[in-house]
C-alpha positions in Angstrom: -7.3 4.4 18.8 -7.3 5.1 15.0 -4.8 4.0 13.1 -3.0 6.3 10.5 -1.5 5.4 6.9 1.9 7.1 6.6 4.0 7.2 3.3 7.2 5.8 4.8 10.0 8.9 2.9 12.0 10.3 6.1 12.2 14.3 6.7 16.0 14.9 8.3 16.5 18.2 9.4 19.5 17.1 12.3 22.5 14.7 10.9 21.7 12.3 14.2 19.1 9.3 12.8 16.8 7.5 14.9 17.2 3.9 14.8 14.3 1.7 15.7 14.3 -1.9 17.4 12.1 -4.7 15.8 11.8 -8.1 17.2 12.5 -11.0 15.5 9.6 -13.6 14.3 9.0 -16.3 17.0 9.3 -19.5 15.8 6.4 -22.1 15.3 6.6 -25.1 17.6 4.8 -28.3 16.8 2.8 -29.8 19.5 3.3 -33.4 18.6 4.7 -35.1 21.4 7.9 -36.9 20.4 7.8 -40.5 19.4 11.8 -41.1 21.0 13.9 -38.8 23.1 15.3 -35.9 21.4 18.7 -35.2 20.1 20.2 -32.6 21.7 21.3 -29.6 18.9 25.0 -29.4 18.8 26.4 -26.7 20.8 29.2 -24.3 20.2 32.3 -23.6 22.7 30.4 -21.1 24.5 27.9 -23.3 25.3 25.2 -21.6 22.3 22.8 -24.0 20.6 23.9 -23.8 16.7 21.1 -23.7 14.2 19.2 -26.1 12.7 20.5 -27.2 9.1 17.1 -25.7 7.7 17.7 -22.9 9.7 21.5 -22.2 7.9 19.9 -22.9 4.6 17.8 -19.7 4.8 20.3 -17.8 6.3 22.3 -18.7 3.6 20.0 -18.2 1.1 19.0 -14.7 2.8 22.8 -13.6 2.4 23.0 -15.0 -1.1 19.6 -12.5 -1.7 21.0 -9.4 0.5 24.6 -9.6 -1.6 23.1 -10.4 -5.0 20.2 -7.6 -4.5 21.7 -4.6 -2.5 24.5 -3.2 -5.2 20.7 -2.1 -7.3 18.9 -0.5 -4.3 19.9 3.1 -3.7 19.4 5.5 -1.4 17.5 8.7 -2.9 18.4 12.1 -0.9 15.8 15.1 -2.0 16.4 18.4 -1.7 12.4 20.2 -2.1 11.9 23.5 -3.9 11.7 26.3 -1.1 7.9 26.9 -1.7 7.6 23.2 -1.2 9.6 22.6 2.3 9.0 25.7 4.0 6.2 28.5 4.9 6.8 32.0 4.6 8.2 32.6 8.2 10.6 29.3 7.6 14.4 30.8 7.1 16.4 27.7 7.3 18.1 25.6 5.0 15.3 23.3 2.7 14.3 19.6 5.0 15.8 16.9 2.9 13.7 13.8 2.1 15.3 10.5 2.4 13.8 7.6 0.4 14.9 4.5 -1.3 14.7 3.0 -5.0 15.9 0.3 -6.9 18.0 0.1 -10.8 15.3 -0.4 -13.4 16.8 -1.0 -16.3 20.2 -0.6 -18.1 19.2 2.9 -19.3 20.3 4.6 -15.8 16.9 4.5 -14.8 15.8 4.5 -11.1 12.2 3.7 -10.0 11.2 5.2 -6.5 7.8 6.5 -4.9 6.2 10.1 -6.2 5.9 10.8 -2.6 9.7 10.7 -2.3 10.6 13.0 -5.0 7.7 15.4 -5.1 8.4 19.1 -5.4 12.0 18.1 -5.7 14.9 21.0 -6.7 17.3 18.5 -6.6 17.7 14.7 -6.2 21.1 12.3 -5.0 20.9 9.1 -5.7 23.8 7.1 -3.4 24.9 3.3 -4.1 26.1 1.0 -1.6 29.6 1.1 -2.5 29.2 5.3 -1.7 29.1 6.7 -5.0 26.9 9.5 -5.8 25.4 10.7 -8.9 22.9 13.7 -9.2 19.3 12.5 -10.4 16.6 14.2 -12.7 12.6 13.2 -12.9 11.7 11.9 -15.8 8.1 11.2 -15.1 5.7 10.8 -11.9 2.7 9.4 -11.2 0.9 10.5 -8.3 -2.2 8.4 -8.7 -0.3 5.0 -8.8 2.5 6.7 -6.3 5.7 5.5 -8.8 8.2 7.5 -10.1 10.9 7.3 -12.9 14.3 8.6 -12.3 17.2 9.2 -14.9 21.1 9.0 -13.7 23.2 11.8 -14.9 26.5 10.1 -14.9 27.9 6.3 -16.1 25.4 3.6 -15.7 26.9 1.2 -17.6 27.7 -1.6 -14.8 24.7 -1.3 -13.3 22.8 -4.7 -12.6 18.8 -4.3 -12.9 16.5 -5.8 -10.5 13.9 -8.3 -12.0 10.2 -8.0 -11.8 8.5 -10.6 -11.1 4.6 -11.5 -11.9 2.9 -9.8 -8.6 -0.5 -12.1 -10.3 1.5 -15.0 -8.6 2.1 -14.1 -5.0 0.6 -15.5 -2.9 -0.4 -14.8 1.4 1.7 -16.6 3.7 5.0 -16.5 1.4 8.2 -15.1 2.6 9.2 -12.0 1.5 12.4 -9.3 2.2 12.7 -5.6 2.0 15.6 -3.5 1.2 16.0 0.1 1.8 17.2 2.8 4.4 15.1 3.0 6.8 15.7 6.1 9.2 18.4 6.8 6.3 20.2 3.8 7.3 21.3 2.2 4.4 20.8 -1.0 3.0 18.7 -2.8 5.5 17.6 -5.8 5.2 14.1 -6.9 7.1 11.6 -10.4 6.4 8.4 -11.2 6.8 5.6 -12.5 5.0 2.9 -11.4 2.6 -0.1 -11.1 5.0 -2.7 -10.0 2.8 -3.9 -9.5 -1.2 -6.1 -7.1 -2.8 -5.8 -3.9 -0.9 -6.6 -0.6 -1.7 -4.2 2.5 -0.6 -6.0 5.6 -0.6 -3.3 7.8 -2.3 -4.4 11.0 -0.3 -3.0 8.5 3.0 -6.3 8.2 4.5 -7.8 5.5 5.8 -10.6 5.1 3.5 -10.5 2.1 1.5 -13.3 1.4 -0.5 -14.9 4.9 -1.9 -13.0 6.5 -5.3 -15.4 9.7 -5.5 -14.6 13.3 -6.6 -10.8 13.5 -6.4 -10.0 10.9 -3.7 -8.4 7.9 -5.3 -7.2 4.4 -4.7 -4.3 2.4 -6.3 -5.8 -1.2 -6.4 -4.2 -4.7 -5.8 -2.1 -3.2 -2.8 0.5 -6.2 -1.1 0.2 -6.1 2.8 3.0 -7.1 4.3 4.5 -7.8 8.4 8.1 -7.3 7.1 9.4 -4.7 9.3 9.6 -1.3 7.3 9.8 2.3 8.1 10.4 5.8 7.1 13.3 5.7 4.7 11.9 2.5 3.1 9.6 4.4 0.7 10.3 3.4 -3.4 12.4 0.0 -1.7 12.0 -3.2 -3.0 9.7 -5.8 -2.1 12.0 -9.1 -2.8 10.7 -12.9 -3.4 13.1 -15.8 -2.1 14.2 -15.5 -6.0 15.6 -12.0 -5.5 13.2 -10.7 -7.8 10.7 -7.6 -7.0 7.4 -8.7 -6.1 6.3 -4.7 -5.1 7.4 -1.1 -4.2 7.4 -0.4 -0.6 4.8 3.2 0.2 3.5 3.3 3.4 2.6 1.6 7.2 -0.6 1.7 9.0 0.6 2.5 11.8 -0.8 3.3 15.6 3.0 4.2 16.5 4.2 5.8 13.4 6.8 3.0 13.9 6.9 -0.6 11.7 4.5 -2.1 14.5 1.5 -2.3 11.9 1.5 -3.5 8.4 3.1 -2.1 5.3 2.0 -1.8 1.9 3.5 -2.3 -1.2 2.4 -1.1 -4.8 2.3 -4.9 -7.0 5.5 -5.2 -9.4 2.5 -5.4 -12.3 1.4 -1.8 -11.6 4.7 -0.8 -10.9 6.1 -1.9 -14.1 3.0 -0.7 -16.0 3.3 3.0 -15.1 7.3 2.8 -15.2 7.4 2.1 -19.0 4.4 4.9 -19.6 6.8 7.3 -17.4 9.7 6.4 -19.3 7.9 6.2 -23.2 5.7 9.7 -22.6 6.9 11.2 -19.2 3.1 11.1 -17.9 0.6 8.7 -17.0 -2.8 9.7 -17.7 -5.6 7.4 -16.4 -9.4 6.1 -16.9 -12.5 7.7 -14.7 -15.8 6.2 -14.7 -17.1 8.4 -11.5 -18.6 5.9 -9.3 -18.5 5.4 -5.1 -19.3 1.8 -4.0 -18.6 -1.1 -1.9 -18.2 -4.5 -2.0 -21.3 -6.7 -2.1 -21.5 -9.0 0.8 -23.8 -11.8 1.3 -25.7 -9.4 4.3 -25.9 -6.6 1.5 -27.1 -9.2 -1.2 -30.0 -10.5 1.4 -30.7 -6.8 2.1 -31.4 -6.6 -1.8 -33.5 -9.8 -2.4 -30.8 -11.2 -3.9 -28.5 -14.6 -3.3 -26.5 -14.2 -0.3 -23.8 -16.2 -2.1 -23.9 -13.4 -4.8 -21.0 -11.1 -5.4 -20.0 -7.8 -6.9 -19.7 -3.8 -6.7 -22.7 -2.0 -5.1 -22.9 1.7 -6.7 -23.5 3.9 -3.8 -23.0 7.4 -5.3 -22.7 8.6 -9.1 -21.2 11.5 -9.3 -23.0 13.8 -11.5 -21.5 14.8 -14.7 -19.3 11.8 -14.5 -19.0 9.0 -17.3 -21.2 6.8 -15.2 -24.2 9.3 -14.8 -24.0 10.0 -18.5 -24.5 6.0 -19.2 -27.3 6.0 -17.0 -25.7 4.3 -13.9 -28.2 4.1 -10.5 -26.8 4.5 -7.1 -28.4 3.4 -4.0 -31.4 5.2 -2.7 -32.6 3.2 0.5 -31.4 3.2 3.8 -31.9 -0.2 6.1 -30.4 -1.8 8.9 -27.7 -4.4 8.1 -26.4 -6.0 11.2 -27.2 -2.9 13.4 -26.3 -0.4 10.6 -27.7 2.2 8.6 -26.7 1.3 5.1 -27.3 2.3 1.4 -28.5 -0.3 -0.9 -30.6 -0.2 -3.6 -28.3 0.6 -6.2 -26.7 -1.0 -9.5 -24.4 -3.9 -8.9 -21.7 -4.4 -11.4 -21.0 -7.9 -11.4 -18.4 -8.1 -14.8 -16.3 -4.9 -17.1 -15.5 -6.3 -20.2 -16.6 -9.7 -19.8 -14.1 -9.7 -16.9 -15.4 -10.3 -13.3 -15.9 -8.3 -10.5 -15.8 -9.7 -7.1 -14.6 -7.2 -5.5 -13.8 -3.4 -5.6 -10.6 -4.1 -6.5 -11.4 -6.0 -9.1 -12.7 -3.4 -10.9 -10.4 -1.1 -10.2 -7.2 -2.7 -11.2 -9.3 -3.4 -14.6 -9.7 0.2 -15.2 -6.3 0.9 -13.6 -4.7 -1.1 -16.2 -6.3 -2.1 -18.9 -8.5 0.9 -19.9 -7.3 4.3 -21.2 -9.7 7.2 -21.4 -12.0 7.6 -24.3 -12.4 3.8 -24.6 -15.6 2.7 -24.3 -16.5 -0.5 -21.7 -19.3 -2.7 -21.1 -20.4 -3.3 -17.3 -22.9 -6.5 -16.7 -25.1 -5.2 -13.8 -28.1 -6.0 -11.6 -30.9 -4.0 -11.5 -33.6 -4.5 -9.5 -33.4 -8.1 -10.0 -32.2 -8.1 -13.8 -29.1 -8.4 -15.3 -28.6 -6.0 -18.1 -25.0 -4.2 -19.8 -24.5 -1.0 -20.2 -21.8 0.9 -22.2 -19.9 3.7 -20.8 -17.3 5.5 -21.9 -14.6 6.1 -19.7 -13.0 9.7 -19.2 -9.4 11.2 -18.0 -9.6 11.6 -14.0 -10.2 15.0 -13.0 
C-alpha cells in the first residue's frame, strides 16, 4: 500500500473532536542474565510496582519541560477566505483550520506552518491559560512551509521559546512535541529523532529526491516516531533542554493517523526564514534548475567510477534554467542497475562553493541557505572521468 505525506493542520467543520489512542514506547530489556537474585521494585498499597528512580527522573524532567514550555505554544484557529474553503455550490459557514505555533520573540510574534494559515480571512491565536488575541500574517513562506504571525493585543509577558542549533541533533536522541492535536490543546507526546537529512516535498508528495519545474523540496527535514497528528502542524519540536530543535509539518502516513513517521522543518531553516519574514515580509529563494539523485556506489560502478565515490548525479536540466545556461549535462544512458532501468551518464556535482556534496541534500540546504539569487556559485563536477568547476549563476525560483 502507498503511503501518503499529510500536512498535519486539522479541518473542523462539527464542535465534536476525534481523539486518537497511541501506545506507549516498550521498554528495552537487557538480556544479561543476573549475577544475584533480583530486588524486588517497591510496591505501592494497591499492590502497583512504583518506578524505577531513573524512571521518576525523566518524568520529572518531562513535567519540568511540559510546565516550563507550554505557556509559549498556542493554539492557532483559521478562519479561510470564502474562495479559499468552499466551491461555488458550498453555502455553509467557512471550515476552520486548527493548527499550532509557538512565541518567537518578545515582539508578539508567532511562528506556525504556511499550510496552517494559508488563504486565511482571519486568524485566533489561543494560550493555555484561555486567552485569545486576534492574529495578522506578517509574512509566509510556502517553499520552506514557515510562517510569521503578529499579535494584535499585549505581549509583553510573553516568554519566547529558544532555538537551538538543529546542526547538532543527533538520531536516537529523545525528543517531545507540543501542540493540539485533533484541537486538543497542549499535548504532550515523546519519541526519538529517527532519521537526518530528509527532504519534504512541499507539494506533500511522496517524491523525495527530484526539484524540477515547480515541484520543490525543503532540505535537512527531522524524522521523528514522536506521536503527532493533525492539529500538531507549526508545534514545536523540543530537546530534553526545552529548546526547539524543529517545526512539526506533516506524517507519512498509511492511516492518516500518527502510526508512521513525522517530519519536522530544522530550527536552522526555521529561524532563517523567520527573521527574512519578519525584516522584508517575503522570502525569495535561489534556482539552479537541475533534477538528480544521489550517487551510490552501484551508480558510481555504472559510470566507471569508484564505488566508494559520492555526490549528485544530474539527471535532467531544465532548459532555460541557470544550469543549462552554465553548460550543465544531464544523463543520457539508460542501463540496468540492480534490475533497473536507470539514467546515468550525467554530470556529478561532487562540491558548491568549495563545500561538499554527499548527498542531495547537501546541496540543497546550501542553496537553501546560504545562496540568494543573482549570486554566482562554483560547482566541482565530474565529467566523463574529469573533474572540472563551472560557474553558474543562480536565479529566483519560478
Amino acid at each position: 500500500m502507498k503511503s501518503t505525506i499529510r500536512t498535519l493542520s486539522l479541518f473542523v467543520i462539527v464542535s465534536v473532536l476525534l481523539a486518537a489512542c497511541v501506545a506507549s514506547p516498550t521498554a528495552l530489556a537487557t538480556t544479561q542474565a543476573p549475577t544475584q537474585a533480583p530486588t524486588q521494585a517497591p510496591t505501592t498499597s494497591t499492590g502497583v510496582t512504583q518506578p524505577s528512580s531513573s524512571d521518576l527522573a525523566l518524568q520529572t524532567l518531562f513535567m519540568q519541560i511540559y510546565q516550563a514550555t507550554n505557556p509559549s505554544v498556542v493554539n492557532i484557529t483559521v478562519i479561510p477566505s470564502q474562495s479559499a474553503s468552499t466551491s461555488p455550490s458550498q453555502t455553509q459557514t467557512p471550515t476552520e483550520v486548527i493548527g499550532s505555533g509557538f512565541v518567537y520573540d518578545t515582539n508578539g510574534h508567532i511562528v506556525t506552518n504556511n499550510h496552517v494559515i494559508a488563504g486565511a480571512q482571519s486568524i485566533v491565536v489561543t494560550f493555555s491559560d484561555g486567552s485569545q488575541q486576534a492574529a495578522t500574517v506578517v509574512g509566509a513562506d510556502p517553499a520552506a512551509d514557515i510562517a510569521v504571525l503578529k499579535l494584535s493585543g499585549d505581549y509583553s509577558q510573553l516568554k519566547p521559546l529558544t532555538m537551538a542549533d538543529s546542526t547538532t541533533v543527533q538520531v536516537g536522541q529523545m525528543v517531545l512535541a507540543i501542540g493540539n492535536p485533533f484541537g486538543l490543546q497542549g499535548s504532550l507526546t515523546s519519541g526519538i529523532v529517527s532519521g537526518l537529512g530528509r527532504l519534504l516535498d512541499t507539494s506533500s508528495s511522496t517524491q523525495t529526491e527530484v526539484t524540477t519545474g515547480t515541484t520543490f523540496s525543503i532540505p535537512d527535514v527531522i524524522q521523528t516516531d514522536a506521536p503527532i497528528n493533525p492539529g500538531n502542524s507549526g508545534g514545536p519540536l523540543l530537546n530534553m533542554d526545552g529548546q526547539v530543535i524543529g517545526v512539526n509539518s506533516a506524517i507519512e502516513t498509511l492511516s492518516g493517523s500518527s502510526s508512521g513517521v513525522g517530519y519536522a522543518i530544522p530550527s536552522l531553516i526555521v529561524k532563517t526564514i523567520a527573521d527574512k519574514l519578519i525584516a522584508n515580509g517575503s522570502v525569495t529563494h535561489s534556482y539552479l534548475g537541475i533534477s538528480g539523485q544521489d550517487l551510490t556506489g552501484s551508480l558510481a560502478t555504472a559510470m566507471n567510477l569508484p564505488a566508494t565515490q559520492r555526490g549528485v548525479l544530474v539527471v535532467t536540466v531544465v532548459p532555460g534554467g541557470p544550469a543549462a545556461a552554465a553548460g550543465l549535462q544531464g544523463s543520457n544512458n539508460t542501463v540496468d542497475v540492480l534490475g533497473i532501468p536507470t539514467l546515468i551518464g550525467g554530470d556529478v556535482i561532487t562540491k558548491i562553493d568549495n563545500v561538499d556534496v554527499n548527498t542531495f541534500d547537501d546541496m540543497l540546504t546550501y542553496i537553501f541557505l546560504d545562496t540568494n539569487p543573482g549570486q554566482t556559485v562554483t560547482l566541482t563536477i565530474i565529467r566523463g572521468g574529469k573533474t572540472m568547476n563551472v560557474n553558474v549563476t543562480l536565479v529566483a525560483r519560478p
